[in-house]
Backbone of each chain as ProteinMPNN parsed JSONL, in Angstrom:
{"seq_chain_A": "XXXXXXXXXXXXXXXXXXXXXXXXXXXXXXXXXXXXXXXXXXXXXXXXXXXXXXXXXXXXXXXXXXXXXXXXXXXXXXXXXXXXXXXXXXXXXXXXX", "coords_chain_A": {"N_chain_A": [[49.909, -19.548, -16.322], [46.52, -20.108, -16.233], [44.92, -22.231, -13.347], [42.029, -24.279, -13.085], [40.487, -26.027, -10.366], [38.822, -28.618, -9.463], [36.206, -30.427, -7.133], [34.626, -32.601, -6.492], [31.977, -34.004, -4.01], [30.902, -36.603, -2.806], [28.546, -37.323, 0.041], [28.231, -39.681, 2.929], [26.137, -41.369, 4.436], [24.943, -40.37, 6.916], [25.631, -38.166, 6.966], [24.632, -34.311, 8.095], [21.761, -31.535, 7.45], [22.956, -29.372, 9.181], [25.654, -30.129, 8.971], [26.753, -29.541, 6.448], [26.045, -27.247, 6.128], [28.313, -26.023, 7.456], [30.477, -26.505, 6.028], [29.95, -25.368, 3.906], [30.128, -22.646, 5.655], [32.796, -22.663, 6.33], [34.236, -22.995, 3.796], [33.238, -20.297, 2.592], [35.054, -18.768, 3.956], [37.569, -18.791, 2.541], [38.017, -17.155, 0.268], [39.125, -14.366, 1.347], [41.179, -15.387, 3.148], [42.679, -16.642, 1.335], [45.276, -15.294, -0.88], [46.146, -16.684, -3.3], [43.674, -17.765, -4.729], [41.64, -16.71, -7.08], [39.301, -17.149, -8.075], [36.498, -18.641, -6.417], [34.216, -20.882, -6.338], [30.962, -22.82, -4.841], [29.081, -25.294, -3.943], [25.915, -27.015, -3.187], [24.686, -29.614, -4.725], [21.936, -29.716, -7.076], [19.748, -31.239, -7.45], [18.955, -31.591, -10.362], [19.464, -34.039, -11.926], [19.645, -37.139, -12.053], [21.608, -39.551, -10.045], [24.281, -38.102, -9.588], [27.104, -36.54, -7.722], [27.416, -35.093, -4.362], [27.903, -32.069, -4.061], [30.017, -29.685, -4.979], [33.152, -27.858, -4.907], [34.922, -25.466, -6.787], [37.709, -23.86, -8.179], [39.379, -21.273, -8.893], [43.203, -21.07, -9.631], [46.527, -19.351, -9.938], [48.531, -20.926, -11.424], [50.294, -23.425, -10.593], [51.933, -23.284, -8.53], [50.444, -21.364, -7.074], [47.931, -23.105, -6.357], [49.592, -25.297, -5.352], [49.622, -23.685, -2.848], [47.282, -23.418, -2.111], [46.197, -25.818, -1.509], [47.789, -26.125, 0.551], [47.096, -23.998, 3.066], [46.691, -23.165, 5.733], [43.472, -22.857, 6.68], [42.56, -23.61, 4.064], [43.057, -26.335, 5.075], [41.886, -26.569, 7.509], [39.378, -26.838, 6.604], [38.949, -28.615, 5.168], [39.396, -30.622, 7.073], [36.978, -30.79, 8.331], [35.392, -31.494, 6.087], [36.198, -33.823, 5.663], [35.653, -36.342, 6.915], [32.637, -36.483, 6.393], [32.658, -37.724, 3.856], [32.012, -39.822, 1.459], [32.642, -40.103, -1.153], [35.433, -38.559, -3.289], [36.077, -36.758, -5.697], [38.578, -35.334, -7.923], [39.452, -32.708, -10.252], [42.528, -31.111, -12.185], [42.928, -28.73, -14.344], [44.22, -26.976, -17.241], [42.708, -23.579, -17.567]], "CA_chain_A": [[48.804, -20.435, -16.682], [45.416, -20.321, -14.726], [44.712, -23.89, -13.339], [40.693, -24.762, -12.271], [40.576, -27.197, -9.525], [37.285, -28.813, -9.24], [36.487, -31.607, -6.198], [33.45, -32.93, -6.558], [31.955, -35.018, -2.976], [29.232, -37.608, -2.373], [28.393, -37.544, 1.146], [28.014, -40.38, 3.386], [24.669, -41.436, 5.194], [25.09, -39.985, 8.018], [25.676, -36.168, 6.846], [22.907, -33.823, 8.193], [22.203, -30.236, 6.797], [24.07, -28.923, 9.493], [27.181, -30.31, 8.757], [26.807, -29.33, 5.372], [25.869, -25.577, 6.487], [29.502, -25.702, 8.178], [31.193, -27.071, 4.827], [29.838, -23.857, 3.709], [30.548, -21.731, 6.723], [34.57, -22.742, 6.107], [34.658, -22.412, 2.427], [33.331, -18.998, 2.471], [36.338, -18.321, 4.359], [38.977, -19.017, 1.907], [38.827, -16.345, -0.505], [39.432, -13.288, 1.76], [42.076, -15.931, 3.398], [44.107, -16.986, 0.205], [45.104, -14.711, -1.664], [46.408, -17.09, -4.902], [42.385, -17.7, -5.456], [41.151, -15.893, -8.457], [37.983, -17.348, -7.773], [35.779, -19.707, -6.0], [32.696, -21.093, -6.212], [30.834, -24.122, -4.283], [27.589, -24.851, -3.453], [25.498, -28.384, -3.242], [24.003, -30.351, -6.119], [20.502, -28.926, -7.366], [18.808, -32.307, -8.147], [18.499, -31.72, -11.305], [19.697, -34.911, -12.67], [19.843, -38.324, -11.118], [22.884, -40.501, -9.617], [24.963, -36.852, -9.036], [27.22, -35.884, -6.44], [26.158, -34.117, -3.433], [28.702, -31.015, -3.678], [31.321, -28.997, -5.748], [33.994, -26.795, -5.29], [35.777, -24.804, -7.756], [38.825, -23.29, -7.47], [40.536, -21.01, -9.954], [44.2, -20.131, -9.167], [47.567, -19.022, -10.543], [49.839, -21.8, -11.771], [51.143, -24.957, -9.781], [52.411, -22.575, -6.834], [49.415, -21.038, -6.496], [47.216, -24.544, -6.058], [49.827, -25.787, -3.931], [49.643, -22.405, -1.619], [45.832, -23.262, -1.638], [46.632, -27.089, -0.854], [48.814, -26.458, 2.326], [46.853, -23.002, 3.397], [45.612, -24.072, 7.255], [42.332, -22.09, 6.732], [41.662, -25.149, 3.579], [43.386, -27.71, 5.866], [40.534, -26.547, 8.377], [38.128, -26.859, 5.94], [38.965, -30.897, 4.765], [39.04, -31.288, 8.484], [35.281, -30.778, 8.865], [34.684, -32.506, 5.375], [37.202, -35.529, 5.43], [34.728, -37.763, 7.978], [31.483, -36.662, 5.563], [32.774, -37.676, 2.635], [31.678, -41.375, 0.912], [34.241, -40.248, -2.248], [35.789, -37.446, -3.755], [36.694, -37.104, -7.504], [38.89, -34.298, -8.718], [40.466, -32.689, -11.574], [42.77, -29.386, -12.142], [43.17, -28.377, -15.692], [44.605, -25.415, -17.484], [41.772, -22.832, -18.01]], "C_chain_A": [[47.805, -20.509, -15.518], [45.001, -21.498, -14.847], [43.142, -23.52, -12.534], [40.697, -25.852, -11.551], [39.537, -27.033, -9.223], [37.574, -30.531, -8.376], [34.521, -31.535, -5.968], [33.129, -34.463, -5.233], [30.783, -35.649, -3.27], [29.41, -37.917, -1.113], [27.702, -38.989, 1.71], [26.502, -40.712, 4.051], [24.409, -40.714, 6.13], [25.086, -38.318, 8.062], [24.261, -35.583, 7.269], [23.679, -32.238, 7.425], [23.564, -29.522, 7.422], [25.134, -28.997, 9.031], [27.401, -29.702, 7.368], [27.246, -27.715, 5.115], [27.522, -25.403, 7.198], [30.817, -26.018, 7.448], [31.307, -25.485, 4.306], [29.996, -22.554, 3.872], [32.3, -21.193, 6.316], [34.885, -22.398, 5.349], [34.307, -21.17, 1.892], [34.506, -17.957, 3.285], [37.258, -18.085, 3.856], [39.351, -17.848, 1.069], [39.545, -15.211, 0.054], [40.8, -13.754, 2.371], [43.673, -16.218, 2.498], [43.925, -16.353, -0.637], [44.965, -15.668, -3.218], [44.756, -17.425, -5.296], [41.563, -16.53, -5.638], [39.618, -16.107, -8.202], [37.197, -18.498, -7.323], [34.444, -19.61, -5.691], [32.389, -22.466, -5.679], [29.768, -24.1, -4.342], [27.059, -26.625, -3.612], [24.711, -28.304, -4.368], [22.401, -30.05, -6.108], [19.598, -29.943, -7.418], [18.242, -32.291, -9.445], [18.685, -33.121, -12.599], [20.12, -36.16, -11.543], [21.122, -39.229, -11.293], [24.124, -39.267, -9.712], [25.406, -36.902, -7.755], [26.685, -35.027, -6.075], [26.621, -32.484, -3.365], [29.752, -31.044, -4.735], [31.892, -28.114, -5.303], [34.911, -26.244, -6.686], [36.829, -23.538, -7.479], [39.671, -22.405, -8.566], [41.764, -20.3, -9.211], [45.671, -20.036, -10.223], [48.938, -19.744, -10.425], [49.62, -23.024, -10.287], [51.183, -24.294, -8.314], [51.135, -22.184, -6.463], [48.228, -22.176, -5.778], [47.884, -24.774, -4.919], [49.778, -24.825, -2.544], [48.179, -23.043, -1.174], [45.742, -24.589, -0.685], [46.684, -26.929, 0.795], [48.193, -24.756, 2.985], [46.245, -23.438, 4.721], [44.068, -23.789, 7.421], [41.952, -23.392, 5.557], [42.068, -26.107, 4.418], [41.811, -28.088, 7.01], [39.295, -26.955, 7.993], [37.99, -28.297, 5.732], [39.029, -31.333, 5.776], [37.677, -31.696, 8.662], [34.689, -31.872, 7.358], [34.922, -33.941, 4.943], [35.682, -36.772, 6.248], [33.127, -37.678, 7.275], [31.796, -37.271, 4.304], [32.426, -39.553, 2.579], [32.686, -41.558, -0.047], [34.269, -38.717, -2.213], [36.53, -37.72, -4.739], [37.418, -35.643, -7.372], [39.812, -34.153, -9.833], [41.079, -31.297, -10.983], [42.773, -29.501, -13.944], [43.301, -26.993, -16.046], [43.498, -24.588, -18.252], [42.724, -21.597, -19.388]], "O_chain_A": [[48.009, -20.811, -14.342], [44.702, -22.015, -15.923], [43.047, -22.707, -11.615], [40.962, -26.859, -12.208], [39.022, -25.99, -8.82], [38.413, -31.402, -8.602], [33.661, -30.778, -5.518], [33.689, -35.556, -5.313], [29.832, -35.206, -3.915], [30.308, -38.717, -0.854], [26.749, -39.456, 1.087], [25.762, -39.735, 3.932], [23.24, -40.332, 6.092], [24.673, -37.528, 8.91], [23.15, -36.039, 6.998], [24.797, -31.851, 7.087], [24.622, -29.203, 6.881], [25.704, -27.984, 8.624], [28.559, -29.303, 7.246], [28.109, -27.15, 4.444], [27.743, -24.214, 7.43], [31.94, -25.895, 7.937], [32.257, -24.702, 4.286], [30.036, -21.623, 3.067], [32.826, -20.098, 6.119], [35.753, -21.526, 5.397], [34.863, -20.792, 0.861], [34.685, -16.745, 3.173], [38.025, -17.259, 4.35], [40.51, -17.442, 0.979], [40.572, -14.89, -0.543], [41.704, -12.921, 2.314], [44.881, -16.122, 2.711], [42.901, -16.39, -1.318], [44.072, -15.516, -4.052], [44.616, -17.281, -6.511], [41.028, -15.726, -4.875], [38.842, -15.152, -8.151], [37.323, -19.475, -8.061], [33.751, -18.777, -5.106], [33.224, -23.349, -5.874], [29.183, -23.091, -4.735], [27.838, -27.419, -4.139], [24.19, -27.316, -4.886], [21.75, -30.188, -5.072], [18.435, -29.539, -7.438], [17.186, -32.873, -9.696], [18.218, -33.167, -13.737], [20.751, -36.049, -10.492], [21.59, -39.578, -12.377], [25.177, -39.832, -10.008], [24.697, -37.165, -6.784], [25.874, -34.277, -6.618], [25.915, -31.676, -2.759], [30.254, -32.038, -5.259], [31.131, -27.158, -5.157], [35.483, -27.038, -7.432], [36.696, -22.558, -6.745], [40.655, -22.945, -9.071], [41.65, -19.339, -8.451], [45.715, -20.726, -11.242], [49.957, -19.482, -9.787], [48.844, -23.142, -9.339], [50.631, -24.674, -7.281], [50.68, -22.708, -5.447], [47.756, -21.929, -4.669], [47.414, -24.649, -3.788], [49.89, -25.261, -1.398], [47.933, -23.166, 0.026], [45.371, -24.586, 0.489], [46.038, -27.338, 1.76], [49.159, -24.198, 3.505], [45.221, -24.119, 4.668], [43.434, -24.446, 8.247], [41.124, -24.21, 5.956], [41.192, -26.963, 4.533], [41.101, -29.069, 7.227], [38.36, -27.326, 8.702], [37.046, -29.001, 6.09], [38.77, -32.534, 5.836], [37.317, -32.795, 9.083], [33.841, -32.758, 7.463], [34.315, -34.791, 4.292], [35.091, -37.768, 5.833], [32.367, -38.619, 7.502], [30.807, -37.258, 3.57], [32.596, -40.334, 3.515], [33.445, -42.525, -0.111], [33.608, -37.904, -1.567], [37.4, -38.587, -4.828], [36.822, -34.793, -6.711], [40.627, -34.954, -10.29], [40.698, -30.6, -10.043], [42.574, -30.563, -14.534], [42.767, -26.04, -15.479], [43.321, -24.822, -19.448], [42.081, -20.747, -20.003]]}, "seq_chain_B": "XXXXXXXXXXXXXXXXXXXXXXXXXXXXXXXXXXXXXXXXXXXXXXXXXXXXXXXXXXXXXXXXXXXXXXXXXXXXXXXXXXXXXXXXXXXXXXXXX", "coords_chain_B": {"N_chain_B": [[18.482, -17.557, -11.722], [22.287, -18.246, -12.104], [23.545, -21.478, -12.913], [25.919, -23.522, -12.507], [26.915, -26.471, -14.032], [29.308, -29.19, -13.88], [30.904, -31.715, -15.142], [33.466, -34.711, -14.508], [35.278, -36.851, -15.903], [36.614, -40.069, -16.514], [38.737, -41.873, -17.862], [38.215, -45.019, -19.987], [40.243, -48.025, -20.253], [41.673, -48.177, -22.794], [41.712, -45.239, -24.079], [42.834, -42.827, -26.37], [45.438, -40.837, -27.267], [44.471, -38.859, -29.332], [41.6, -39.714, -29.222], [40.872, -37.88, -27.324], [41.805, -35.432, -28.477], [39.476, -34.967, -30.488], [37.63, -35.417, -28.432], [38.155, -32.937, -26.927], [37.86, -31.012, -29.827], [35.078, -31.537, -30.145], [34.283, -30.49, -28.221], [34.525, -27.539, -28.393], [33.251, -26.826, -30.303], [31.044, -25.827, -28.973], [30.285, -23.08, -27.244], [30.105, -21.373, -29.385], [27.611, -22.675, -30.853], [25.775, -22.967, -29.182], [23.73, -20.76, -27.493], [23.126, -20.318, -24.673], [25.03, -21.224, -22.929], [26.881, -19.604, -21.277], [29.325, -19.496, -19.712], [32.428, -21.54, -20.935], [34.513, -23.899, -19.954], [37.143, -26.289, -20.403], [38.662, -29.18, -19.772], [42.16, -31.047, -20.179], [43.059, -33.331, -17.407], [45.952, -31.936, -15.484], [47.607, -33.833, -14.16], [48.578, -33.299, -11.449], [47.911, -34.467, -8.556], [47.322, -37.028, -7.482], [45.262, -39.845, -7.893], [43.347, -38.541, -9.179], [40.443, -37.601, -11.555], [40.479, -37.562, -15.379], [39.424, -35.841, -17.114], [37.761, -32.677, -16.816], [34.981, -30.955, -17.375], [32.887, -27.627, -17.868], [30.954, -25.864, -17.01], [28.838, -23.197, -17.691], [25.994, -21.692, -17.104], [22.096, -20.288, -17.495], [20.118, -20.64, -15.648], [17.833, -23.353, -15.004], [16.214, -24.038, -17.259], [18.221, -23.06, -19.318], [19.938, -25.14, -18.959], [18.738, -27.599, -19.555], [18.632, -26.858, -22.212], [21.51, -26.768, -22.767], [21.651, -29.616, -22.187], [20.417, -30.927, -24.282], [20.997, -29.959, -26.726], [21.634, -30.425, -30.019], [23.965, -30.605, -30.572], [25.633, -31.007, -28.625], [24.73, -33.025, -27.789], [26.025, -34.985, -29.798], [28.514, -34.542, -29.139], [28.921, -35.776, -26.934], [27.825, -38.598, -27.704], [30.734, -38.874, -28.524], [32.324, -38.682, -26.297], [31.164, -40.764, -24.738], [31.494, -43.615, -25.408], [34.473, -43.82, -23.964], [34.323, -43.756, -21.329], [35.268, -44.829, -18.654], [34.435, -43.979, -16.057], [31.791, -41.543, -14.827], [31.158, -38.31, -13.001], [29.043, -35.665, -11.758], [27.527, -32.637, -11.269], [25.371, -29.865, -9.937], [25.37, -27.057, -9.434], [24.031, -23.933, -7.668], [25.6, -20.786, -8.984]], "CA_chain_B": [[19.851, -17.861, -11.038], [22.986, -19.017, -12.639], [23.815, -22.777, -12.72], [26.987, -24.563, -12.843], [27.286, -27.714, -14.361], [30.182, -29.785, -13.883], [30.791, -32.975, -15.163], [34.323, -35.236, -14.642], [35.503, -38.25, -16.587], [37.589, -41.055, -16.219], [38.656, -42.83, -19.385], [38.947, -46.4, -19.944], [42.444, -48.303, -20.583], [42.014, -48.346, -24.566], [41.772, -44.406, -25.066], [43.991, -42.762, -26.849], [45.425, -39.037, -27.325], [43.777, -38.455, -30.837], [40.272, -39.345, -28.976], [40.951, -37.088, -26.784], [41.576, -34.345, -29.043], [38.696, -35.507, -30.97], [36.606, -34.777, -27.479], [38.551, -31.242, -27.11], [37.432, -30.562, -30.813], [34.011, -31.149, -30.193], [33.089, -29.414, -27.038], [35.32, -26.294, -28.712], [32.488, -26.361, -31.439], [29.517, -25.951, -28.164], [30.021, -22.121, -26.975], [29.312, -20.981, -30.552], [26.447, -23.005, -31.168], [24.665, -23.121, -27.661], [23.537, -19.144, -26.698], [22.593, -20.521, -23.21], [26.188, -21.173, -22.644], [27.23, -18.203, -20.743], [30.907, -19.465, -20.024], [32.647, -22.649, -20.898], [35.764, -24.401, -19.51], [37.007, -27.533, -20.291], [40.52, -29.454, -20.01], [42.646, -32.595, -19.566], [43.772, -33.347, -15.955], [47.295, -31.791, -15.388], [48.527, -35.082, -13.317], [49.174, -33.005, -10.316], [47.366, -34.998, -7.322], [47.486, -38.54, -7.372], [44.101, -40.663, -8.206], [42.226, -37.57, -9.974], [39.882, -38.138, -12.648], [40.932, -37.261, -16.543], [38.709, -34.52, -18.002], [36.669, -31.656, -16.91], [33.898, -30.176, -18.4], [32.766, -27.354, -16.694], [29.341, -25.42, -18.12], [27.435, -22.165, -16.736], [24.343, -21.855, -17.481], [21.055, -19.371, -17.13], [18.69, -21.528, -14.747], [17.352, -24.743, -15.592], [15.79, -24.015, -18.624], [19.397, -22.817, -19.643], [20.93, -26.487, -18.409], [18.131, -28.477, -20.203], [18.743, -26.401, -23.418], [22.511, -27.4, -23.339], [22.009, -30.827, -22.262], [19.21, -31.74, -25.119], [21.43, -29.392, -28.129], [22.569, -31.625, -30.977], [26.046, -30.74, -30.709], [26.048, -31.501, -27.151], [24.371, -34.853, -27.496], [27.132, -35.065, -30.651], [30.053, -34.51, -28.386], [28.261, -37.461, -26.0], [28.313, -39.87, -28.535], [32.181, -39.376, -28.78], [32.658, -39.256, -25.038], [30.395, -42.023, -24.032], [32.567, -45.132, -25.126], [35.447, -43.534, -24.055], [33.993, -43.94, -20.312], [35.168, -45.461, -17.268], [33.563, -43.556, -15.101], [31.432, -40.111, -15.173], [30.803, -37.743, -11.822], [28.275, -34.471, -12.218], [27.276, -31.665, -10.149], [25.002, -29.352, -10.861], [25.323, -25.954, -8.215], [23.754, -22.423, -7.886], [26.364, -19.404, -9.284]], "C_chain_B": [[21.123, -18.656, -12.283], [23.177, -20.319, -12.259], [24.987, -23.085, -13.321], [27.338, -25.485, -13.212], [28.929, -28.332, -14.872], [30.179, -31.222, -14.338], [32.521, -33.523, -15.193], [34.413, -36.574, -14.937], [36.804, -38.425, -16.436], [37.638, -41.796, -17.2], [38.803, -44.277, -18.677], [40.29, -46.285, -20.133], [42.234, -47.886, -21.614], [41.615, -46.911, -25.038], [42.419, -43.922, -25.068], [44.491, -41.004, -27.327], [44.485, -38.214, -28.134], [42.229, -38.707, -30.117], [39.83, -38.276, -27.926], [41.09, -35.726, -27.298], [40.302, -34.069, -29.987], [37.601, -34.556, -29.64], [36.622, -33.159, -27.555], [37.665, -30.57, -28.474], [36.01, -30.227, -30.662], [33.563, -30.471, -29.23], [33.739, -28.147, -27.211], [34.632, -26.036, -29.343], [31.189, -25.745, -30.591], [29.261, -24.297, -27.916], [28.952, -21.128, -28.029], [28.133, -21.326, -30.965], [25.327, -23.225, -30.23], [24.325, -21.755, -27.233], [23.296, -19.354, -25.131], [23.997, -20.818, -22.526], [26.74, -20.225, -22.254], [29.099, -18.324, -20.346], [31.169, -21.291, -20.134], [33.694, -22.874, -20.49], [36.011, -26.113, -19.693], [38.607, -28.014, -20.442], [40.963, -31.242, -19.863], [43.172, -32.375, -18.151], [45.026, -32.908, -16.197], [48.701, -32.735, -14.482], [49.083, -34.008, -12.061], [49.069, -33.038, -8.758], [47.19, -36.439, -7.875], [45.69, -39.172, -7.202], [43.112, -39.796, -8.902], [41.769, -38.19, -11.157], [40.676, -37.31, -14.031], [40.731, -36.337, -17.198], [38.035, -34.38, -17.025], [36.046, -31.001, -17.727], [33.07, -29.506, -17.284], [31.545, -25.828, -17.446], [28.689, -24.708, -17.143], [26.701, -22.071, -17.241], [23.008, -20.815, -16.976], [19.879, -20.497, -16.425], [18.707, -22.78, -15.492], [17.199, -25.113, -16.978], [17.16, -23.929, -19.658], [19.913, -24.364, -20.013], [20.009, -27.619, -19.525], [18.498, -28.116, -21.64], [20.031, -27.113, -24.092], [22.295, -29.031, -23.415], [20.858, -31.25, -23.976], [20.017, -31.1, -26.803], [22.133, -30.311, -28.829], [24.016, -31.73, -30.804], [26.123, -31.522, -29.15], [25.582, -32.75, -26.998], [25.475, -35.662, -28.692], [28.374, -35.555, -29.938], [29.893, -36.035, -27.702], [28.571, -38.871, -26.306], [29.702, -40.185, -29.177], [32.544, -40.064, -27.32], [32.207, -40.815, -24.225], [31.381, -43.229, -24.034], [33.577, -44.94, -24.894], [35.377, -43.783, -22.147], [34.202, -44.906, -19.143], [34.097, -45.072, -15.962], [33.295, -41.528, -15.552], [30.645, -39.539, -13.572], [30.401, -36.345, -11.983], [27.685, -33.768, -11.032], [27.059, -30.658, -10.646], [24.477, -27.876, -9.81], [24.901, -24.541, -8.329], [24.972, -21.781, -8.066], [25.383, -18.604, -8.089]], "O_chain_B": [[20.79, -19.471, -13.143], [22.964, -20.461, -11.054], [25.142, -22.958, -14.535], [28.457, -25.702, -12.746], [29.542, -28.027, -15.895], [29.33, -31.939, -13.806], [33.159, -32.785, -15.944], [33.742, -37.419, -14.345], [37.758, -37.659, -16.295], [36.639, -42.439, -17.522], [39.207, -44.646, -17.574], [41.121, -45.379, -20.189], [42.704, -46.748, -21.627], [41.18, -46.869, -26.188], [43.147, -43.978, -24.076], [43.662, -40.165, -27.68], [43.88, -37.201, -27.783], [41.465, -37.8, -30.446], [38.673, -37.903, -27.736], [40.553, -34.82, -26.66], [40.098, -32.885, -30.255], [37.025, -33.48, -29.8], [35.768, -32.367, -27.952], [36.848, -29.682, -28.231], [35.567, -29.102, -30.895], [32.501, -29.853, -29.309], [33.636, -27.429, -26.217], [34.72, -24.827, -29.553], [30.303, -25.203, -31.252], [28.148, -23.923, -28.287], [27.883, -20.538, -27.869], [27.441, -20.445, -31.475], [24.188, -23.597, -30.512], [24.914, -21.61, -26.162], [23.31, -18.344, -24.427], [23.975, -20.563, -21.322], [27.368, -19.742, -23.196], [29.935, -17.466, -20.63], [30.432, -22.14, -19.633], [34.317, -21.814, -20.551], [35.271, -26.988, -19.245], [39.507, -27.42, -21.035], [40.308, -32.24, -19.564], [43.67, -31.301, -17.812], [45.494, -33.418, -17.215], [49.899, -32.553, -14.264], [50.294, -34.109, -11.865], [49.61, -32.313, -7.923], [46.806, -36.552, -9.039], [45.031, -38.766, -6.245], [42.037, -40.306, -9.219], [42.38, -39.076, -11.755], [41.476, -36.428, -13.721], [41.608, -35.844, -17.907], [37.622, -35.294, -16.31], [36.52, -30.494, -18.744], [32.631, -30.042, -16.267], [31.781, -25.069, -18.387], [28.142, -25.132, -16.126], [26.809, -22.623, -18.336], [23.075, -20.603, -15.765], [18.899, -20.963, -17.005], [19.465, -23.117, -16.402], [17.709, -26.003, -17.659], [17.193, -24.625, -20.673], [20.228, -24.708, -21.152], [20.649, -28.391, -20.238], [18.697, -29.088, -22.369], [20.074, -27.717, -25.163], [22.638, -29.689, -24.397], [21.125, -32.355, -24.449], [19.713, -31.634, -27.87], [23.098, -30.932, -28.382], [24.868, -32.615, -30.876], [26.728, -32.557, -28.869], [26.003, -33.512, -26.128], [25.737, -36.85, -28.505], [29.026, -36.588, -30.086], [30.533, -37.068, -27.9], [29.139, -39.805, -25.74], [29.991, -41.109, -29.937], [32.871, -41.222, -27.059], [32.78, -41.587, -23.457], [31.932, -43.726, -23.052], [34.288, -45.767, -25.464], [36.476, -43.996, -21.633], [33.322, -45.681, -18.769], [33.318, -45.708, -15.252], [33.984, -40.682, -16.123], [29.74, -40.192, -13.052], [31.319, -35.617, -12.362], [27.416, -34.327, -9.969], [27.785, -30.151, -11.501], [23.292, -27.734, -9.509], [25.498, -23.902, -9.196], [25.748, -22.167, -7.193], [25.541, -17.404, -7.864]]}, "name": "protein", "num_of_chains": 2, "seq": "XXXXXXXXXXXXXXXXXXXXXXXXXXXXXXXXXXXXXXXXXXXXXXXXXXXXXXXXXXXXXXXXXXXXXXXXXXXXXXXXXXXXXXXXXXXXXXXXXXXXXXXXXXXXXXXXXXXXXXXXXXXXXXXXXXXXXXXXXXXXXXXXXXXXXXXXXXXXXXXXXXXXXXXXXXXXXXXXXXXXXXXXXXXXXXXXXX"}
């Protein structure tokens, strides 16, 4: 079963581009890193609609094991390092694609 | 450019499996009747992280014009008027492919 894991952020006041550009930097890291992702996509919110978070990831991977490989992988640990202290919330889902 | 639209929901207390399949039903009727719909994905949460939201809905799209097309198509303002009172909370993100 392929599971989509989507984590949708709203950044805090304080975020500048930079930091954002280094959200970006990290998470283009992951796929060549983990293998169990099938595919990922991210990118910040377009403004096309008002009261939207500021950011998405998407995550497709292979089953339960595969998620949790992505979970506990130190290359994403690295990555929620840099975005844990921007964050205001974070919503997510997984569901079976 | 492609566009991503994501949207995640959080039910109230009072809904119930059957409106939930009810939702499933109708956004299963959207690929077919939307051409601007380039891929669709949509699911219930699989309970496998602790505080996640309930549904994804997860919508590519051909540019803007694409994104306005789905959001404004009868069916898709159809589906709306199931999901809507079913609403605790709703979180959207709307990212370059």
């Amino acid at each position: 079963m392929g599971i989509r894991h989507i984590a949708l952020f709203r950044w805090n006041d304080t975020v500048t581009p930079d930091q954002v550009e280094q959200v970006i930097t990290a998470l283009s890291k992951l796929p060549a890193a983990i293998p169990e992702l099938k595919n990922y996509a991210f990118g910040a919110d377009l403004g096309l609609a008002a009261g939207n978070y500021d950011f998405a990831v998407v995550a497709d991977l292979d089953g339960e094991d595969g998620f949790r490989a992505y979970q506990d992988h130190p290359d994403h640990r690295a990555a929620l390092a840099i975005i844990a202290p921007m964050l205001a919330d974070r919503v997510a889902v997984q569901f079976a694609l």
